[in-house]
C-alpha positions as CSV (number, residue, x, y, z in Angstrom):
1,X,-41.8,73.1,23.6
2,X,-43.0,75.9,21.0
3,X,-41.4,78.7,23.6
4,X,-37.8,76.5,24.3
5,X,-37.7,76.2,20.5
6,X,-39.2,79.0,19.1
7,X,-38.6,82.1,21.8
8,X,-35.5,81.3,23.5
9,X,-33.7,79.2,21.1
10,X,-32.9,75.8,23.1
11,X,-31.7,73.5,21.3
12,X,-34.1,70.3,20.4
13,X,-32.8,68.0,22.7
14,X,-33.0,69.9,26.1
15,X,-36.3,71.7,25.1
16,X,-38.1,67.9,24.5
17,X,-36.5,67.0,27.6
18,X,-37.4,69.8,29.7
19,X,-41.0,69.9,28.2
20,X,-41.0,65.8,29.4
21,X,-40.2,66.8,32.7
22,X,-42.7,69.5,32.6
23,X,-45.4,67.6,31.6
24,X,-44.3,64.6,33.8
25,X,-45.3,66.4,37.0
26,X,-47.7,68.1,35.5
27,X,-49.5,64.7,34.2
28,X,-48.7,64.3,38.1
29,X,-50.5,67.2,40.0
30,X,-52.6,69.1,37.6
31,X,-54.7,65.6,36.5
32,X,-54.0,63.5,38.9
33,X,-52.4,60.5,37.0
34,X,-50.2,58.2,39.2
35,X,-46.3,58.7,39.3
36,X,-46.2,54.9,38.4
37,X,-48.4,55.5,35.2
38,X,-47.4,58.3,34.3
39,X,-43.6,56.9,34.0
40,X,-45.1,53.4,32.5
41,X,-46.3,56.1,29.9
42,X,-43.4,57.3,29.2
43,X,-42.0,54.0,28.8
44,X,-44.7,52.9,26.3
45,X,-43.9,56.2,24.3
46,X,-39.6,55.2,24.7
47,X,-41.0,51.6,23.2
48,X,-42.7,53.8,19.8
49,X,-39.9,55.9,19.4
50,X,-37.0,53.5,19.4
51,X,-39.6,50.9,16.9
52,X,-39.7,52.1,14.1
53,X,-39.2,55.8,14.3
54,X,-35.4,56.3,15.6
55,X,-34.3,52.5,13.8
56,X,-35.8,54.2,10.7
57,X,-33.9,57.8,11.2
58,X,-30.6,56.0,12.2
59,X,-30.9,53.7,9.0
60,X,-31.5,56.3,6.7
61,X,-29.1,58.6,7.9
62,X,-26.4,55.3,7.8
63,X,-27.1,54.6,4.0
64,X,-26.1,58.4,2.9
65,X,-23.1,57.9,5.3
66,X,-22.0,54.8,3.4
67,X,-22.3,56.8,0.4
68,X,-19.8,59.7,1.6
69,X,-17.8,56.7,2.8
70,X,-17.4,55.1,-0.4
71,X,-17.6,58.1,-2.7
72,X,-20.4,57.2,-4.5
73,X,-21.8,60.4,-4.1
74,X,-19.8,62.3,-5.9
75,X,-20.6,59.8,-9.1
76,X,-24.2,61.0,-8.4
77,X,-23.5,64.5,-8.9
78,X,-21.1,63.6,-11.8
79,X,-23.9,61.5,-13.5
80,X,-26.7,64.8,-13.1
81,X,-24.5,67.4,-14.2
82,X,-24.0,65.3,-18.1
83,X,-28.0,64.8,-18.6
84,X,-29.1,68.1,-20.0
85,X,-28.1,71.9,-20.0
86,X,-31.9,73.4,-19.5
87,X,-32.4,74.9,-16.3
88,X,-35.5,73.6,-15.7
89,X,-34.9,70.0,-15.8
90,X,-31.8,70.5,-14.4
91,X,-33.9,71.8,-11.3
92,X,-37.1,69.2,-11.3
93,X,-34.2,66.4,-12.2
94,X,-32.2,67.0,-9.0
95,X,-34.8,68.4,-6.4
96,X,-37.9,67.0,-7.5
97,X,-36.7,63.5,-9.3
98,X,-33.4,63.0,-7.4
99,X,-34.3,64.8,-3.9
100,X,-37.8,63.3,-3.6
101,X,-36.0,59.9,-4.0
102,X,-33.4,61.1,-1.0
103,X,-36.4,61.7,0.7
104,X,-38.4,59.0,0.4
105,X,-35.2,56.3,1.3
106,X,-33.6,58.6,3.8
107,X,-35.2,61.8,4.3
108,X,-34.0,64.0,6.8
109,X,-32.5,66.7,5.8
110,X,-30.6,64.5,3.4
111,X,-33.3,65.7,0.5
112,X,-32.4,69.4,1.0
113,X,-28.5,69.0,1.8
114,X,-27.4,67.0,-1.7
115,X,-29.8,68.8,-3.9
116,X,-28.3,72.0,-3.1
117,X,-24.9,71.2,-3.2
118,X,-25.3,69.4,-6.5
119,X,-27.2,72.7,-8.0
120,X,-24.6,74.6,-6.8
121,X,-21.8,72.8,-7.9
122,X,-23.5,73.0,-11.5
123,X,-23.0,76.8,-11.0
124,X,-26.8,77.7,-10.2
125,X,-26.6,80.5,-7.5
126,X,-26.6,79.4,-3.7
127,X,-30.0,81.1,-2.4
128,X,-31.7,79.8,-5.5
129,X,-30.2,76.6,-5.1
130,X,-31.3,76.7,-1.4
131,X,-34.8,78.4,-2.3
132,X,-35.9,75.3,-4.6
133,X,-34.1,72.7,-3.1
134,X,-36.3,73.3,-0.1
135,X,-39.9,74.2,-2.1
136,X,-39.2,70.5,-3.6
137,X,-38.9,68.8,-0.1
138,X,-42.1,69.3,0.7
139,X,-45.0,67.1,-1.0
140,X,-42.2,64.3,-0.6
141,X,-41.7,64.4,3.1
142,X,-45.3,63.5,3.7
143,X,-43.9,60.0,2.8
144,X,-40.2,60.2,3.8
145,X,-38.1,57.7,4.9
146,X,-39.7,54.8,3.5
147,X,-43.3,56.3,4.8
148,X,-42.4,56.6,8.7
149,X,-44.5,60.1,9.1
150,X,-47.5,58.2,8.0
151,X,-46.6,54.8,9.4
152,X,-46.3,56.6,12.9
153,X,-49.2,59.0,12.8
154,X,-51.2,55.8,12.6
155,X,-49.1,54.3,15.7
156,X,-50.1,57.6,17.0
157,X,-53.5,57.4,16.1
158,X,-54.6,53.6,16.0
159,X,-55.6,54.5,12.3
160,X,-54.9,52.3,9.2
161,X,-51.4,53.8,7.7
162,X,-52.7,53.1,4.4
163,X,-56.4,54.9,4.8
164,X,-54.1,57.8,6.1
165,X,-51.6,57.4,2.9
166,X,-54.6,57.5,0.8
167,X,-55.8,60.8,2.1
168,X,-52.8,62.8,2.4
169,X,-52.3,62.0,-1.3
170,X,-55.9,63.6,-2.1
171,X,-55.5,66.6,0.3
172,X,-52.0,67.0,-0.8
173,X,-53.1,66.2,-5.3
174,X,-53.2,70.3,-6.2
175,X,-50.0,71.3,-4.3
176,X,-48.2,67.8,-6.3
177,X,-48.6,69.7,-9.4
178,X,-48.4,73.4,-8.4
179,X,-45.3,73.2,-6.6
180,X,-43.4,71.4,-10.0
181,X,-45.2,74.5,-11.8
182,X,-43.1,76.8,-9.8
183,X,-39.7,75.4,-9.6
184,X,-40.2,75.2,-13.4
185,X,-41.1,78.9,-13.5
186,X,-38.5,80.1,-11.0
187,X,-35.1,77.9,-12.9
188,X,-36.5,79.7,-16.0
189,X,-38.9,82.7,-15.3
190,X,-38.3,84.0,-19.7
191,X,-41.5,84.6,-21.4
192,X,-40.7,82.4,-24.2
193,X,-40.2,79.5,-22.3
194,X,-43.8,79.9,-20.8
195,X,-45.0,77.4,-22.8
196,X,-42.2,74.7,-22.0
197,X,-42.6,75.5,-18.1
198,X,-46.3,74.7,-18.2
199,X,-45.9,71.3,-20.7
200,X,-43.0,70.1,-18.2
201,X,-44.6,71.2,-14.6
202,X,-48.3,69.8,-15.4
203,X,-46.5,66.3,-17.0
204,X,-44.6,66.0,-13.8
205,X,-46.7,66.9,-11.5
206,X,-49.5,65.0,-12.8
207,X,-47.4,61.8,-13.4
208,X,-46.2,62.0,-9.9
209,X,-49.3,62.7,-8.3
210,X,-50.7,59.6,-10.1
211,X,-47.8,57.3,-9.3
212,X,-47.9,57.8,-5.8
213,X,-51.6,57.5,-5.3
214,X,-51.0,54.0,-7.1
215,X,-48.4,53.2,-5.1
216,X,-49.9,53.9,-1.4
217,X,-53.1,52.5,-2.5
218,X,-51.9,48.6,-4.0
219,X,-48.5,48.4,-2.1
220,X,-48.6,51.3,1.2
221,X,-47.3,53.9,2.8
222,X,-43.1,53.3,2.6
223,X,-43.1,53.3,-1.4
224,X,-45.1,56.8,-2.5
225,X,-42.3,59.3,-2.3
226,X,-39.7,56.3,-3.9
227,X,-41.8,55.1,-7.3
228,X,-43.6,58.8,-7.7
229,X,-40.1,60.4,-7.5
230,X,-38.7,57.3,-10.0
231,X,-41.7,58.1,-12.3
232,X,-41.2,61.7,-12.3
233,X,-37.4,61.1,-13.6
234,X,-38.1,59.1,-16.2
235,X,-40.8,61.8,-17.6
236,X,-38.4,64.4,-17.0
237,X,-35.5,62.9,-19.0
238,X,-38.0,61.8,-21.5
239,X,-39.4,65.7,-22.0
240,X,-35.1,66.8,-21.7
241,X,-34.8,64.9,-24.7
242,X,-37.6,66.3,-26.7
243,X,-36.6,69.8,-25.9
244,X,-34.3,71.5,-28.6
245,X,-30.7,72.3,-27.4
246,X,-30.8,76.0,-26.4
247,X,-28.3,78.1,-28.1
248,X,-27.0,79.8,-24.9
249,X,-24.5,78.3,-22.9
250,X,-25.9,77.5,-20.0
251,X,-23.4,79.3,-17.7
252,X,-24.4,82.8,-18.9
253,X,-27.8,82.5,-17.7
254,X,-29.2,84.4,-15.4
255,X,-29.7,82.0,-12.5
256,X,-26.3,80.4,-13.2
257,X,-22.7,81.7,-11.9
258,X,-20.1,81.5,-14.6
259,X,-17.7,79.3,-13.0
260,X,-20.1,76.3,-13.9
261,X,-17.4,72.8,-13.2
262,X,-17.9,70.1,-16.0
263,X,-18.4,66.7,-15.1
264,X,-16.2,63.9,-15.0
265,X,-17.1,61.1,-17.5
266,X,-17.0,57.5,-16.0
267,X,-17.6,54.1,-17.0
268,X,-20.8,52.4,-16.7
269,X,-19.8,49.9,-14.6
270,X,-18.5,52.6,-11.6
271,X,-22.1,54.4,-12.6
272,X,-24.1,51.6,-12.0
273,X,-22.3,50.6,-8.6
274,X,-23.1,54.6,-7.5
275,X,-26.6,53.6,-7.4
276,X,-25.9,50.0,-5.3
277,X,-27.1,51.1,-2.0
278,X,-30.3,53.0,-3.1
279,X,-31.0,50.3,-5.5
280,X,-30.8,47.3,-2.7
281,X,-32.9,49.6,-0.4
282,X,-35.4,49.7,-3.3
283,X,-35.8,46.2,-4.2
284,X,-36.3,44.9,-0.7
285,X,-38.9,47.5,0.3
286,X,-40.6,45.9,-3.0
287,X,-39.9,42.7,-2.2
288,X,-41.6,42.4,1.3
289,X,-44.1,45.2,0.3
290,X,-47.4,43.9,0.3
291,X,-47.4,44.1,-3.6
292,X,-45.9,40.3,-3.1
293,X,-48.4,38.8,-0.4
294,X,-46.9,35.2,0.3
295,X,-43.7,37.2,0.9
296,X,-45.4,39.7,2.8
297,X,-47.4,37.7,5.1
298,X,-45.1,35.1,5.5
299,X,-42.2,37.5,7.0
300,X,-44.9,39.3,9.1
301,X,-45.7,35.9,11.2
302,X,-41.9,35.6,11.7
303,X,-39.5,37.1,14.7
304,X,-42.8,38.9,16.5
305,X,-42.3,41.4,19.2
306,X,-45.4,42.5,21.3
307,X,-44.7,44.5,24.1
308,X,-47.7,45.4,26.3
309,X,-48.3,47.6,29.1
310,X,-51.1,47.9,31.8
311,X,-51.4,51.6,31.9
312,X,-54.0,52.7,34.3
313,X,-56.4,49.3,33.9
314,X,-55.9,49.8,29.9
315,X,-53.4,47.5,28.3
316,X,-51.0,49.6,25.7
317,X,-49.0,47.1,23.9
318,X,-47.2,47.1,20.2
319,X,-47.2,44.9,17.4
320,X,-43.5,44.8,16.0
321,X,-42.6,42.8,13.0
322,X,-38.8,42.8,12.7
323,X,-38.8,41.3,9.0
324,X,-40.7,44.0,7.1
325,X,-39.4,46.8,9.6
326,X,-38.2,49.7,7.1
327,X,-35.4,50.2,9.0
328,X,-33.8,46.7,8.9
329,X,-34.6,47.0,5.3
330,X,-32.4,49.9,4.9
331,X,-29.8,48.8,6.8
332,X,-29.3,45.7,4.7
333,X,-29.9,47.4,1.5
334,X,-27.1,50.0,2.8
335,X,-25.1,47.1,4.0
336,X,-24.9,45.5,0.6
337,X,-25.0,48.5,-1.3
338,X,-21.8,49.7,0.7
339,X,-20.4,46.2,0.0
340,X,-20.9,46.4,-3.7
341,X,-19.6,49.6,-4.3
342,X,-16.3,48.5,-2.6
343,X,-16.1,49.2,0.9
344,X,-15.2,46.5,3.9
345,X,-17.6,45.1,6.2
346,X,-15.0,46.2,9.4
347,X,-15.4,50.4,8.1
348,X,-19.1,49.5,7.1
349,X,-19.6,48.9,10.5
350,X,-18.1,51.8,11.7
351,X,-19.5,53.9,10.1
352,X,-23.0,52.7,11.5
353,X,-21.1,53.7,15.0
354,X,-20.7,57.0,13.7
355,X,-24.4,57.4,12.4
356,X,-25.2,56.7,15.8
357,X,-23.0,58.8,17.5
358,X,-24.0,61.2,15.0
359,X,-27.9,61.2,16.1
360,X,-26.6,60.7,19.7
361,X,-29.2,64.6,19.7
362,X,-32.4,63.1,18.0
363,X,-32.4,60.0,19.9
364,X,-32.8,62.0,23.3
365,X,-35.0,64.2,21.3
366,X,-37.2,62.2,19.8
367,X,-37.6,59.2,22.8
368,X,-38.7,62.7,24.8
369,X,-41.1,64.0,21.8
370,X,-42.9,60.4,21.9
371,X,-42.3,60.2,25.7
372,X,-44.1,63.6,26.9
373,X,-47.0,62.7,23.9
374,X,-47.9,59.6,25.5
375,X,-48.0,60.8,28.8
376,X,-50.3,63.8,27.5
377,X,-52.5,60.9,25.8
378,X,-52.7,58.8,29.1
379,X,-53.3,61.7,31.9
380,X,-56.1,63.3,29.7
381,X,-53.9,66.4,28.5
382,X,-54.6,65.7,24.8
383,X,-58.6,64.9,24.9
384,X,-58.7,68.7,27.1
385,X,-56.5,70.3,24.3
386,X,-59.3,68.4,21.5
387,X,-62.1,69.8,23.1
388,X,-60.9,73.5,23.2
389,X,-60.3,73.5,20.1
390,X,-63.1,72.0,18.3
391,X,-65.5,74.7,21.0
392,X,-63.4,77.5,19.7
393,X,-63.2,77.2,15.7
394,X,-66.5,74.8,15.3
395,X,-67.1,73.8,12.1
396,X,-64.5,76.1,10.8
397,X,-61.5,73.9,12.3
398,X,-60.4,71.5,9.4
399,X,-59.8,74.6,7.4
400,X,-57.4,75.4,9.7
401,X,-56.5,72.0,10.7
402,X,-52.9,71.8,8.3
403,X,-51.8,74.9,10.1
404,X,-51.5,73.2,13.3
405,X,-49.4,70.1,11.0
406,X,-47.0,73.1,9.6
407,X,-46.7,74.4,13.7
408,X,-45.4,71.3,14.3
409,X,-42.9,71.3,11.6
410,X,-42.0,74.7,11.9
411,X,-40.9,73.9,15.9
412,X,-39.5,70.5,15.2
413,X,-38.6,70.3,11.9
414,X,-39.5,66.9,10.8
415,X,-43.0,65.8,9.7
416,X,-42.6,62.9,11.9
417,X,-42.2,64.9,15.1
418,X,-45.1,66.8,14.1
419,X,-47.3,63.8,13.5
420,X,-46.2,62.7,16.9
421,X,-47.0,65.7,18.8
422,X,-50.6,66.8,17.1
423,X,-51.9,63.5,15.6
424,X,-53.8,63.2,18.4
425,X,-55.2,66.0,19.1
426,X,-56.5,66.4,15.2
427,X,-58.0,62.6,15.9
428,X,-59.6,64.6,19.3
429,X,-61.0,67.1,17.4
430,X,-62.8,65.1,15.1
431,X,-64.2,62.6,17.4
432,X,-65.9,66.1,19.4
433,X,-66.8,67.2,15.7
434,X,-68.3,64.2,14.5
435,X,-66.5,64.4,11.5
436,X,-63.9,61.4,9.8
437,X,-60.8,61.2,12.4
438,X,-58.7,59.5,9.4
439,X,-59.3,62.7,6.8
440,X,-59.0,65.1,10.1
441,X,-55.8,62.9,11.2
442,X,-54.3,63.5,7.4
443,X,-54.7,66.8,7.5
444,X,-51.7,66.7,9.6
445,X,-49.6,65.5,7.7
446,X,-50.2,67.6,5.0
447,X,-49.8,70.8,6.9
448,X,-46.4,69.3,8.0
449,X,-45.0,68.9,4.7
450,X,-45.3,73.0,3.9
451,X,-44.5,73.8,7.2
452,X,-41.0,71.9,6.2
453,X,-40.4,74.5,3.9
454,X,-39.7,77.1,6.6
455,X,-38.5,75.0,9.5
456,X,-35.0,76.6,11.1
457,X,-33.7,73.5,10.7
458,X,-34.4,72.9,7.2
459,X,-33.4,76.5,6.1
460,X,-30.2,75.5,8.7
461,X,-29.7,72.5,6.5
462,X,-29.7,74.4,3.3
463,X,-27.5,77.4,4.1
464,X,-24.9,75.0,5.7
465,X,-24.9,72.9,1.8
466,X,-24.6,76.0,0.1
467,X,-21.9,77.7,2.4
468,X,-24.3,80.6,3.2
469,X,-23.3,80.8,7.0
470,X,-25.6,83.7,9.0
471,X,-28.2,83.7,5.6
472,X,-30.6,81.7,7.0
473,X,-33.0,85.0,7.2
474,X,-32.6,85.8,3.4
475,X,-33.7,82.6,2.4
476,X,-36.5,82.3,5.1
477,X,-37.9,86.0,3.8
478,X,-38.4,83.9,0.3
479,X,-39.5,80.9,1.1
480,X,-42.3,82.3,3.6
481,X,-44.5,83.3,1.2
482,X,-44.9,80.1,-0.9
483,X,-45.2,78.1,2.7
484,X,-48.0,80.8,3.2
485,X,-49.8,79.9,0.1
486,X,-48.7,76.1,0.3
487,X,-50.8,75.7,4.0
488,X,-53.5,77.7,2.7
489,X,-54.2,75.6,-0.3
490,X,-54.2,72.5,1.9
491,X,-56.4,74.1,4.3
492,X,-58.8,74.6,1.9
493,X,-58.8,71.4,0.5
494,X,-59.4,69.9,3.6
495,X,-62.1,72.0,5.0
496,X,-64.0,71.4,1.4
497,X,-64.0,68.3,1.1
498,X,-64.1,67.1,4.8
């Protein structure tokens, strides 16, 4: 998979399926698993990747579609460009505030494509826009699209999501607040605004690091990214406020291109329906969160799927609870949105042909990601892989546990994928260790979310939002280093404290 990917460039649909049929036959010859369990296997992983992670990817994608369908996105980017002129909130508003909510609803890519654009269209500079935009989707994607990394590393894993959501929030707790530090340094790197950076990085980042701890621990996994992103707006506009107006305009600034557009001004009511679908999304995750237990349980009981599977004398089965899936929540919160802010149900529905046709790629891709990673599981591959690794690095693995998480993301360029191919192995390791597989199995995660800063298909993502065809290697040479630094830290952290 990492040589497809990474060395000859295939894209990420054949290179998971030729890595399935690779590891098919090797499952097969080299460990002598039976062709019938082997493809029951693969069957059992087809059943995890359709429930919840592809319903989940298809849904989110389908609520920023509805949003392009019905323009509401452009009111977004109207409504950021009026709230203040400093470039720092500016920057933390849109990729830290508004892009860590994208990420936690949708996620993506969506979290890196609209925050760039938006920059740019405010007149910052399109490799700064780019640079930032993609520095801020990190910490978020640890909990993106309504928590599915997390939620399927503990499929993945047979771990508690919300003992894993716990952890990733400590391991990930000094990176929350450095990497608001540096977008506030790099929007506005003057001396005398030093002070200002530090007040506004350390608030935010401290604020959103506390929000989301709160919010994984009393409600779970799908809300951290949503409420700390939410908290982090509302003490950034509260600190834009505060701040004295500047006396530049803020189009002559260094990091801003001249031809800065103005926004449009529109009436609250059009505002307020530009927010429809998000909002809807927002309220039913709440509302059959376990934060409201009667609710909760009640829809849990109801419309039960549980598939099993006798996979060589071990049954595999699923618990799937249709009602609080996060994917039927976004659809219906997309659904309503869409219908609020004007659309008809006929082109609502079509358009949720098109997100499908749209991710016609990641459905083969990821059914063959979760396909191939089962079959490893079953046929021994994975325990083989665990115990070479914790001979080889002894003790000193968890320190270098993240870096295998940021592998992952770098090949496959979503947390998620990551989770799925090395969760795993990091839960192998620790059992040969003796050490906790749930702070081991974290660790994952949290590598994963800096590795996202570098992914190709990130950086892809960002250069095609800012209109910087053939610069993906400009921006990669910049981001590298914080990626460096950002995989480091978390190694650290979770060799330290392990």
């Amino acid at each position: 998979m990492i040589g497809l990917l990474g060395v000859f460039k295939v894209s990420g649909d054949k290179s998971a399926l030729i890595t399935l049929m690779v590891t098919f036959v090797l499952a097969i010859l080299g460990y002598g698993q039976g062709v019938v369990d082997a493809s029951l296997s693969f069957v059992y992983g087809g059943i995890k990747a359709l429930v919840p992670i592809l319903f989940i990817i298809l849904m989110a994608i389908y609520s920023y579609n509805v949003l392009q369908y019905t323009k509401a996105i452009d009111v977004l980017k109207e409504q950021f460009s009026s709230l203040s002129t400093d470039r720092s909130i500016q920057v933390l508003l849109i990729t830290w505030g508004f892009g860590g909510l994208l990420e936690g609803m949708a996620g993506f890519g969506t979290a890196v494509a609209i925050p760039a654009a938006i920059l740019i269209g405010l007149g910052f500079r399109p490799i700064f826009s780019a640079l930032v935009s993609l520095l801020a989707n990190s910490v978020a994607t640890g909990f993106g699209a309504v928590g599915v990394p997390v939620t399927v590393l503990g499929t993945e894993t047979g771990l508690p999501a919300q003992a894993l959501g716990v952890d990733v929030i400590l391991q990930l707790s000094p990176l929350m607040i450095l990497i608001p530090l540096a977008l506030t340094f790099l929007s506005d790197p003057r001396l005398r605004a030093l002070p200002k950076n530090i007040i506004l990085g350390l608030l935010v980042g401290i604020v959103s690091l506390l929000a989301q701890y709160a919010a994984v621990k009393y409600i779970g996994v799908e809300t951290p990214a949503i409420l700390g992103s939410l908290a982090a707006i509302v003490v950034i506009l509260a600190v834009g406020k505060l701040l004295p107006k500047g006396k530049e305009p803020v189009a002559n600034t260094p990091e801003k291109r001249a031809d800065a557009p103005r926004s449009v001004k529109r009436d609250a009511a059009t505002m307020w329906k530009a927010w429809a679908v998000y909002g809807f999304i927002m309220l039913l995750i709440l509302l059959t969160s376990p934060l409201i237990p009667s609710i909760n349980s009640t829809l849990k009981w109801l419309l039960v799927s549980k598939p099993t599977l006798n996979i060589g004398g071990t049954p595999h089965g699923l618990t799937i609870s249709w009602l609080t899936q996060g994917g039927l929540l976004l659809f219906l919160g997309s659904l309503l949105g869409g219908l609020v802010q004007g659309g008809k149900l006929g082109e609502l529905l079509k358009v949720l042909g098109r997100s499908v046709w749209q991710l016609r790629k990641t459905i083969v891709t990821v059914i063959c990601l979760v396909g191939f990673s089962s079959i490893m599981e079953t046929s021994g591959m994975i325990a083989l892989l665990a115990s070479g690794l914790a001979s080889l690095t002894g003790a000193a693995y968890p320190f270098v546990a993240p870096a295998v998480g940021a592998l992952g993301t770098f090949v496959t360029g979503s947390d998620t994928s990551s989770n799925i191919l090395f969760g795993k192995l990091q839960t192998g390791v620790a059992e040969h260790l003796n050490v906790d597989p749930t702070w081991l199995a974290a660790s994952n995660t949290a590598g994963a979310t800096g590795g996202k800063i570098i992914s190709p298909q990130s950086i892809a993502i960002a250069t095609s939002a800012c209109q910087m065809p053939g610069e993906e290697g400009p921006i990669l040479k910049k981001a590298v280093v914080y990626a460096l630094v950002y995989v480091a830290i978390a190694g650290v952290v979770v060799g330290i404290f392990i």
